[in-house]
N, C-alpha and C positions, 0 to 999 in steps of 0.2 A: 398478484404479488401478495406474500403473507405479511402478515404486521412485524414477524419478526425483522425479517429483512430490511425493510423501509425504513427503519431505525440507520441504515448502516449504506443506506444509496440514494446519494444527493451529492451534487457538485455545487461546491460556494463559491467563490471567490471577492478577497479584497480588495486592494491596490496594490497590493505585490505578493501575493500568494493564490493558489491554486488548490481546494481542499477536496479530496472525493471521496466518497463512503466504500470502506473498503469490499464493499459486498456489492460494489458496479462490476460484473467481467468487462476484460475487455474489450469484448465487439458489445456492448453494452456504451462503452465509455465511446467507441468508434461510431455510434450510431447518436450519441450528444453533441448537439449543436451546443449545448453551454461549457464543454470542454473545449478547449479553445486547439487551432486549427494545429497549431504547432506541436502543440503535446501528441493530439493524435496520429501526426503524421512520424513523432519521436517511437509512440508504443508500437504503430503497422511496421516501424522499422525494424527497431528491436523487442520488442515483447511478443507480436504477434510470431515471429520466426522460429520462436524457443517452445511457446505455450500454447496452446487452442484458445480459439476466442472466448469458450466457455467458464475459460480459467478468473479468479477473483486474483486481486493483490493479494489480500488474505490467505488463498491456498500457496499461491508464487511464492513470496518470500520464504517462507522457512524450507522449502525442499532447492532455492537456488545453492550456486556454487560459484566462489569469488572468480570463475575462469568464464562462468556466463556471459553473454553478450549484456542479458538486462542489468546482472548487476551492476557492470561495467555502465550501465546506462542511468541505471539510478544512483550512482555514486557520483556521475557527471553533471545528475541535475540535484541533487545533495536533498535526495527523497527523504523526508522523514515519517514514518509510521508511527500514528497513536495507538501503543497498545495498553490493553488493561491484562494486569496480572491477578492470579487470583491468590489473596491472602487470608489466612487465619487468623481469628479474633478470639480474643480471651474467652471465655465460655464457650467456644465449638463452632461459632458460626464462621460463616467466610466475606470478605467484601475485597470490592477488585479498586486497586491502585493502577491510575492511567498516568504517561509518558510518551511524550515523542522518539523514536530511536533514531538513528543512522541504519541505511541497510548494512554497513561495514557491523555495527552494533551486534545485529540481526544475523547475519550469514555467517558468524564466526561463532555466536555462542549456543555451544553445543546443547547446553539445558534448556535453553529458550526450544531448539528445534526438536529435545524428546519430551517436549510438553505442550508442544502447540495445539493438540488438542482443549488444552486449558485455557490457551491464552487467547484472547480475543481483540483482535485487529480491528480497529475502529476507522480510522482510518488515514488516508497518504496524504502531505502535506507536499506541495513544490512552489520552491519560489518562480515567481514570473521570470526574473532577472534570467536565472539560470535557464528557464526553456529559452529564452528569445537569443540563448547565446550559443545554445548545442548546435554543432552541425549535425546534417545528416549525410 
């Protein structure tokens, strides 16, 4: 694993949220014991159907489409993505402002997905609440 990556794939969690580094794929995320059993059993439902297990959150989100099963999936468990944006500073240099989105945020705004090369997904937030409540 390079140092870049490892910056960006780690699973936390507190007392009511779920944090993971957007740069886990998801047979990555299916292969942690510290992702908890429910979520996994949420993504092999819907994310694994739609995307290869090779795929990150980071590459998923900006090419889904509001008729997807995941999006559907991550609006249910009220996904939010940390992403950093890259802005210009006075004198020419650039530094990246971070935010949590909605994927509603995300899969609707059209300048977000012709620059996602720029933007850099840190990573996916879920509250516990909402997994322990989704069916499958």
């Amino acid at each position: 694993m390079n140092g870049g990556n490892r910056d960006y794939k780690y699973v936390l969690q507190d007392v009511s949220r779920v944090y993971i580094g957007a740069r886990y794929t998801y047979q990555e995320m299916m292969d942690s014991d510290e992702v908890p059993f429910k979520l996994r059993a949420i993504l092999a439902h819907y994310m694994l159907k739609e995307v290869a297990g090779d795929t990150t959150p980071e590459n998923h989100i900006f090419y889904m489409q509001d008729t997807d099963l995941s999006y559907m999936a991550y609006k249910q468990l009220k996904a939010r993505f940390k992403l950093d944006f890259p802005v210009p500073e006075k004198g020419g240099g650039w530094r990246y402002e971070s935010a949590y989105h909605t994927i509603d945020e995300i899969v609707h705004n059209r300048e977000w997905k012709d620059r996602a090369d720029e933007i850099v997904v840190e990573e996916m937030m879920i509250n516990k609440l909402q997994i322990m409540a989704m069916g499958l």
